[in-house]
C-alpha positions in Angstrom: 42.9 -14.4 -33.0 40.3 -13.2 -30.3 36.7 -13.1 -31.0 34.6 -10.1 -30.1 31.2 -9.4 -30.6 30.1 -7.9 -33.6 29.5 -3.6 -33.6 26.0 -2.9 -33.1 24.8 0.6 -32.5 23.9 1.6 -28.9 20.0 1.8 -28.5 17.8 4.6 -28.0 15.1 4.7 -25.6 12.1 7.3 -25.2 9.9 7.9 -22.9 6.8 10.5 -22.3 3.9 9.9 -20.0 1.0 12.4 -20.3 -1.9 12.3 -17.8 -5.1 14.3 -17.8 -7.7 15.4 -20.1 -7.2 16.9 -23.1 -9.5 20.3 -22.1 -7.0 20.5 -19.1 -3.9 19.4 -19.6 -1.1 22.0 -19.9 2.3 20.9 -20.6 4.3 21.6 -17.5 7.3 23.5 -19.7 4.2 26.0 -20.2 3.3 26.4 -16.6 5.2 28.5 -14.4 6.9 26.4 -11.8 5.2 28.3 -8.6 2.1 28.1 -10.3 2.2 24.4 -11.2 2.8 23.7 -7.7 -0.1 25.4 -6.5 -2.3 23.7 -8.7 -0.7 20.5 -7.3 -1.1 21.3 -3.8 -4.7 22.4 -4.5 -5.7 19.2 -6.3 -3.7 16.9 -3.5 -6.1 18.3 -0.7 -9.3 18.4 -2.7 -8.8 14.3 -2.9 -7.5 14.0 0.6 -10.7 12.0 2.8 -10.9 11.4 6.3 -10.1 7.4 7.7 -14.0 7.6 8.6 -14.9 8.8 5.2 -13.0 5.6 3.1 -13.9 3.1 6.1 -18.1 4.3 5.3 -17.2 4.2 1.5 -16.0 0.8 1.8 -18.6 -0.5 4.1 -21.3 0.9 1.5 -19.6 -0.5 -1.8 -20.9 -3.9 -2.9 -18.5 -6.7 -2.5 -17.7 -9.3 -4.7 -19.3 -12.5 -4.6 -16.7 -16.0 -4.5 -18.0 -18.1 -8.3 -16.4 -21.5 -7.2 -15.8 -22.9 -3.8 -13.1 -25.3 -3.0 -13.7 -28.2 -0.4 -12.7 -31.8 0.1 -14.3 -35.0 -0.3 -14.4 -38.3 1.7 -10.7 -39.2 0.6 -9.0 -35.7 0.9 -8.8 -34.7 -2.6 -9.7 -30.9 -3.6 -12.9 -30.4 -5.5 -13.9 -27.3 -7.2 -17.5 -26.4 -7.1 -19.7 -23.7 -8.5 -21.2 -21.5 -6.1 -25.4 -21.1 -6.4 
């Protein structure tokens, strides 16, 4: 008598992943593939900035401030305290 494991049906994964708005978006089995790619190209080098462009971005963008501060006291042990 060998055991086996009991018959279970295989399972059945989906997927879909849909970006963009909905005045825009165009399924891509609608778009002519030349066409598609265009409008990919097109997009990629409107977004593409210079290394001077996201370095002044960055240096104008507010950073965020620390809430708590860790330090030690007299004997060595870590103390949490709010920041003012």
């Amino acid at each position: 008598m060998f055991h086996t494991l009991a018959p279970v049906p295989s399972a059945q994964f989906m997927m879909s992943d849909v970006s963009g708005t909905p005045t825009d978006f165009t399924p891509s089995s609608w778009t002519q593939f030349e066409a598609g790619l265009a409008r990919g190209r097109a997009e990629l080098a409107a977004q593409q900035k210079t290394l001077g462009e996201v370095a002044a971005e960055n240096r104008r963008a507010e950073k965020a401030k620390a809430k708590f501060t860790l330090t030690q006291d007299a004997e060595g042990k870590a103390v949490i305290q709010r920041q003012q």
